[in-house]
N, C-alpha and C positions, 0 to 999 in steps of 0.2 A: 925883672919881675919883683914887685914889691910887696912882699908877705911877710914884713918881719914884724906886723903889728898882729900876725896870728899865729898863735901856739901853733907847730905843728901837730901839739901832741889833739887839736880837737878834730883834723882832720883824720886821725888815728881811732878818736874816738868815738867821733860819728860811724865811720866805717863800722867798725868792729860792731856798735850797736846795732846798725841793719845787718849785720851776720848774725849776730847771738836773737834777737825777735826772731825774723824770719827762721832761721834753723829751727825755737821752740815751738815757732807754730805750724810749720810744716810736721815734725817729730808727732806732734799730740793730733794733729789733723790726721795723721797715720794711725793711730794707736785710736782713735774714735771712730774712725770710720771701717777699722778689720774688726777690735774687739771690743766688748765693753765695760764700761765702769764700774768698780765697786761699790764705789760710794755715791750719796745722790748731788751734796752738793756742789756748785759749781762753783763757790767759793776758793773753795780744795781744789780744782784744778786749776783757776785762775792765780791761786798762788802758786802751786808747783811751777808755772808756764816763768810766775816771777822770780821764785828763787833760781830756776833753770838758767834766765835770762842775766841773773845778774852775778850766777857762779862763773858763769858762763866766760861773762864778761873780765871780770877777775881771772881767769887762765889766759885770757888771750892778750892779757898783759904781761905776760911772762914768756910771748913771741916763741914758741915753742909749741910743733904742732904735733909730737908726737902723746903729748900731756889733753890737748885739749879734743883727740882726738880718745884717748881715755879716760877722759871725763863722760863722751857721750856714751860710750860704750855703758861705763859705769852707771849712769844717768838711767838710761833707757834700759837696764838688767832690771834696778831698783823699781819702775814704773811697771816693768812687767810683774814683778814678783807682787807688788804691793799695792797698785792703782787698778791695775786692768786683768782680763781672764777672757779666755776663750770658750765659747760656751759648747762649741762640736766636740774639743779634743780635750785631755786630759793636761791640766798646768802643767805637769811637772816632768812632763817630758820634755828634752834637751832640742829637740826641733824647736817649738816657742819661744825659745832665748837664741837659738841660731839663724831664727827667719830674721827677728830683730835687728842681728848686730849685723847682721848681712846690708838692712836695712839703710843703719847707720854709715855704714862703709858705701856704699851706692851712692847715697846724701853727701859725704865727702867727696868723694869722684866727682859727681854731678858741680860741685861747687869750684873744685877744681881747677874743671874743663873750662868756667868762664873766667878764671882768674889768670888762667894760662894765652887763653884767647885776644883778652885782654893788652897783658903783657907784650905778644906776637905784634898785635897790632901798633903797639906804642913804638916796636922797634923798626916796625916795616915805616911806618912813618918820621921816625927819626924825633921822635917827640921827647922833647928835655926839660923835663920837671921834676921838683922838688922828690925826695923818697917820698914823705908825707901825701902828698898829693897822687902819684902812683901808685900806692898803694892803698887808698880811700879807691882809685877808681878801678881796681884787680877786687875788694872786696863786694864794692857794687855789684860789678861782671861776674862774679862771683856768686852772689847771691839772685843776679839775674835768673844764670845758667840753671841753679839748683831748682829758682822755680819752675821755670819752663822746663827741665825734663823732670819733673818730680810731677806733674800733670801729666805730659805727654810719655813718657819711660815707666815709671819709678812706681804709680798706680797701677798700670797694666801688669807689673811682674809682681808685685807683691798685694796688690790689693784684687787679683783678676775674677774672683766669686762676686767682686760688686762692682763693677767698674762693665761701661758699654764701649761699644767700639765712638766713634767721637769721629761726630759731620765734619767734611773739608771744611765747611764754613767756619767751623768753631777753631779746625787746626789753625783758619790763616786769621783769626783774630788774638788767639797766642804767637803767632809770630809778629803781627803788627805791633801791640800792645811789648811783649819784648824787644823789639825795634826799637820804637819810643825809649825805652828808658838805655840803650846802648848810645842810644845819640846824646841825650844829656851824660854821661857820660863824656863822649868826647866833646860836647860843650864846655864841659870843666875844664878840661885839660887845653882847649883852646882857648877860653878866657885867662885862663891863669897866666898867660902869655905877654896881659898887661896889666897895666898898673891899677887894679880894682879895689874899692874899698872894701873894709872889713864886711860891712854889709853885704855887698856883690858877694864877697867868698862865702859869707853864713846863707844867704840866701840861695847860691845853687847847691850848696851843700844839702840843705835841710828841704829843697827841691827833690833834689834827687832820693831821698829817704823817704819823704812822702810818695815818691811816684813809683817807689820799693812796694811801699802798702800797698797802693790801691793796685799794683800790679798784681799782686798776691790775690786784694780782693776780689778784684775784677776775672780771676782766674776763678777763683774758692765761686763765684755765683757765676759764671760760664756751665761750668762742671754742676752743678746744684740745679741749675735749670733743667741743665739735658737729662740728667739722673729723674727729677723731675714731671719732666715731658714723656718717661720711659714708663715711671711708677703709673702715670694718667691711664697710659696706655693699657698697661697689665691690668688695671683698674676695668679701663671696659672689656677687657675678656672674661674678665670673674664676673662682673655686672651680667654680660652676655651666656655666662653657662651659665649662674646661679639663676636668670632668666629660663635659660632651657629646661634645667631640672625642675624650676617651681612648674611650667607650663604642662612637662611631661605628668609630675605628679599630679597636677590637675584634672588630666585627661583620666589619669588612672582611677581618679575621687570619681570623678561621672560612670568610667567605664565599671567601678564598683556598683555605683546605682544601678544603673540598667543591669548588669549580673542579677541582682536581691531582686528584681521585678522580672526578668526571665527565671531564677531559681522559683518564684513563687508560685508564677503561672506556668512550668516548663509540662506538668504533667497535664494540664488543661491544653497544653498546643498539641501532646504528644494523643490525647486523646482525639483531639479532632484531626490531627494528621491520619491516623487511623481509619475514623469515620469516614473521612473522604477517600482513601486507599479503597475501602469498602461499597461505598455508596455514592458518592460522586464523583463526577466528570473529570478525565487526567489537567484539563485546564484550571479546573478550582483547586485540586492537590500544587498542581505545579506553581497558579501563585501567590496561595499559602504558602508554601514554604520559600518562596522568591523574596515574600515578606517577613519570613520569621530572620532569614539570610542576613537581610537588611537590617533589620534588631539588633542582631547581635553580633553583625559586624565588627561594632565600636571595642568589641571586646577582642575582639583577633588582632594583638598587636600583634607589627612583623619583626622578629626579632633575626636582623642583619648581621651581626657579632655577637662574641661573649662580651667584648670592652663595654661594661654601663654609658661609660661617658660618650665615648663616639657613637654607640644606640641610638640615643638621644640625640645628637647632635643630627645623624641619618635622619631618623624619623621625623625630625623638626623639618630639614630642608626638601624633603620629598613631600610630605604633604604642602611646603608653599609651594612647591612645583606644580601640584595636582593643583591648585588651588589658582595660579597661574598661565595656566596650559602651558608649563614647561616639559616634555616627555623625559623621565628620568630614568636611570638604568643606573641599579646597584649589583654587582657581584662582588662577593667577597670570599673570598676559600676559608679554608680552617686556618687563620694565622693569629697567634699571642703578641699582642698589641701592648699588653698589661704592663710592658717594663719601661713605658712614654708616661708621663707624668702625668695629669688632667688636665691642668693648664696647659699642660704642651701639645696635647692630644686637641684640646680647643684653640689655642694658635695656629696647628696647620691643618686641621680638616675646615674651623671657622674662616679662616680668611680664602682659602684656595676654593673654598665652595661658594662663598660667598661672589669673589671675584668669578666664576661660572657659571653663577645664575644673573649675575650683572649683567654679562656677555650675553646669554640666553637671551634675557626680554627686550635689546634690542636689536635680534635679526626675527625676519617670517620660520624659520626652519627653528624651532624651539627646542633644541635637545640636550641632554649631558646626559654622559656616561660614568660611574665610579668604578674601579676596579681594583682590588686590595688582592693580593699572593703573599707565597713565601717562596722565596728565590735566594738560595742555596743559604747564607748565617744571615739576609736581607729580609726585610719587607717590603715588597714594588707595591706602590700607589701610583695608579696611574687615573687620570682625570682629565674627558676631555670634553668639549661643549661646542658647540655653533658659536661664529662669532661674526661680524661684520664688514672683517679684513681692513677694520682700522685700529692698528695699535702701534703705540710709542713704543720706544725702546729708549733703554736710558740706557749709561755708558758699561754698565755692568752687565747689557744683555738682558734684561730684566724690562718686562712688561710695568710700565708707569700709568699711574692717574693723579689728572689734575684736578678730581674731588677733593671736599673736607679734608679737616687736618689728621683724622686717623689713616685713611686711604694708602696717601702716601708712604706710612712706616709699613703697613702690614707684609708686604713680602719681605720685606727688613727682617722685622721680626721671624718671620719663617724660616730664613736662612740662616740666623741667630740661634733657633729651638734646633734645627737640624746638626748645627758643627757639635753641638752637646755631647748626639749622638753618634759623629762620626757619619752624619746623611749627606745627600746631596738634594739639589731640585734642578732641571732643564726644562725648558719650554721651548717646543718645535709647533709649526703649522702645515698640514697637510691640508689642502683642499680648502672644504670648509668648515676644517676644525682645527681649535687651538686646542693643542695638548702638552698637559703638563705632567712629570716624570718625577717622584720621588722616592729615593732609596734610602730606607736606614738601617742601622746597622743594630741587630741583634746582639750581638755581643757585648 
């Protein structure tokens, strides 16, 4: 093997460079995405990212990993104290510098694992190369490793108030994407085997450090999209109640009108109500007052719960019902709702009603039922409708549609609002009705 026209020391030094980036910008992608910044500009952080990077880089020349492992520590105390703050809890409590360094220590494991991995393989394979080169390809696998579970691991336990659960699709595109760069990897170590020019060597070297980045990047907007796609989504349910509430207050604005024109004339009806009690026919009294009935109707709203928000939300889908020839049936006992959040409250009465009245308007038998209790520290919501004895099932049991692109997340979504709470959801069919079952948990 003929490498003696290349320093080992760049094969050293490439390495160590894609550890000390990547570890900064994983570190600060952590620390932006939990809490936030003191300061506005981004200059300031773009430099801490470079002095981090190239202190960094200066310990890990001195081959000693218990020093560069107290650097981060040290690192990431000073960023807590001095760059970033939490805006829920109080700074100065000893949990905020303990979540951290926990952080950091996770970040080393993680980098570890691939560097270990790594090594395993070089010896299952009986691979004989240079230190230098073995060691550029432990820090690669290294820095693989730390990315692909600092997405998949590392965000879920420490970042878990912002982070969603993450589609099969997306898991096997971090596994593909981390494949890719494990195989140039051992491209290296299998080229190196022959006589390549300096070039050859600079150019898989500086391959594989680019395909470090964009692994990262391509990670960093995976994860940004789905986060994304989630925000869209929350997006139309606040669209959707802030809809319901204007609609409801609307009705209220009219039903004020007619009030101030029955307050005005109430004693003119109440006189002729009289006269015809008096003076004519039970037929003219009875459809006088059939009509005055009718007047002021609009003002008799039905009030289904104490929860405002679910009110609303009731009284929205029962008059599309009326307005549909859907037959609706609400019951609801005396149960406090009040400790579900509004949004959460319009995620799952919005979507489970919604998918109920879908099912309604395409069979003849037009029905749903609602029915809300309290069941022993529970609240039973049970909800069931006509349906047409054709539904999918996906692999979770779970009633699927191949509508638009919100369709599909909404019972997602659902079962997302419900684990919050410690609820559940089932969906059984008897006859001809789909009924849906959910329990949450008061406590």
């Amino acid at each position: 093997m003929n490498i003696d026209f290349i320093d080992n020391q760049i094969f050293e030094i490439v390495g160590n460079l894609v550890s000390c980036v990547v570890s900064a910008l994983i570190i600060f992608q952590y620390f932006d995405n939990k809490y936030s910044r003191m300061y506005r500009p981004k200059i300031l952080y773009f430099g801490l990212r470079t002095i981090c990077c190239l202190a960094n880089m200066g310990i890990y020349f001195l081959h000693q990993s218990f020093l560069n492992l107290a650097f981060w520590v040290s690192f990431v105390l000073l960023i807590s104290r001095c760059f970033y703050y939490e805006e829920n809890e109080c700074k100065s409590g000893i949990k905020y510098y303990l979540i951290n360094i926990a952080f950091v220590f996770a970040c080393s494991v993680s980098e570890a694992i691939g560097g270990v991995l790594v090594g395993a393989g070089v010896k299952l394979a009986h691979i004989d190369q240079s230190e230098a080169i073995l060691s550029f390809a432990g820090n690669i696998g290294g820095t693989a490793s730390a990315i692909f579970l600092y997405y998949l691991v590392l965000r879920r336990m420490f970042i878990s108030e912002k982070t969603r659960k993450i589609p099969i699709s997306q898991y096997t595109i971090y596994v593909v994407i981390t494949a890719y760069v494990l195989i140039n990897i051992g491209e290296i170590l299998f080229f190196a085997n022959f006589n390549l020019s300096s070039g050859d060597y600079i150019f898989l070297m500086f391959d594989t450090f680019f395909m470090i980045l964009v692994n990262l990047y391509l990670f960093y907007t995976l994860d940004t999209f789905t986060e994304n796609k989630e925000l869209k989504y929350k997006l139309v349910l606040y669209e959707r109640q802030a809809q319901s509430n204007y609609d409801y207050y609307a009705r209220q604005i009219e039903n004020n009108k007619i009030a101030m024109k029955v307050t005005h004339d109430l004693r003119k009806h109440v006189q002729i109500i009289e006269g015809l009690k008096q003076y004519g026919t039970s037929r003219e009294l009875r459809d006088y007052i059939d009509n005055f009935e009718e007047m002021i109707s609009p003002l008799l709203t039905r009030q289904y719960c104490n929860n405002a928000i679910l009110n609303i939300i009731i009284i929205e889908k029962v008059e599309y019902c009326k307005k549909n020839g859907i037959h609706s049936q609400v019951d609801i006992q005396s149960v406090d709702i009040d400790f579900v959040k509004p949004i959460d409250i319009t995620t799952i009465f919005g979507n489970l009603l919604d998918n109920a009245i879908e099912a309604c308007e395409k069979t003849e038998e037009k029905k749903m039922r609602l029915k809300i209790y309290p069941f022993n520290e529970f609240t039973y919501i049970q909800l069931s409708n006509s349906f047409n004895k054709k539904i999918s099932w996906n692999k979770m049991g779970r009633p699927q549609s191949d509508k638009g692109e919100y369709h599909g997340i909404g019972l997602e979504n659902v079962d997302n609002v419900l684990k919050k709470y410690n609820g559940n959801i089932q969906f059984t069919v008897k006859e001809n009705n789909f009924i849906v079952e959910v329990m949450i948990n008061q406590s």
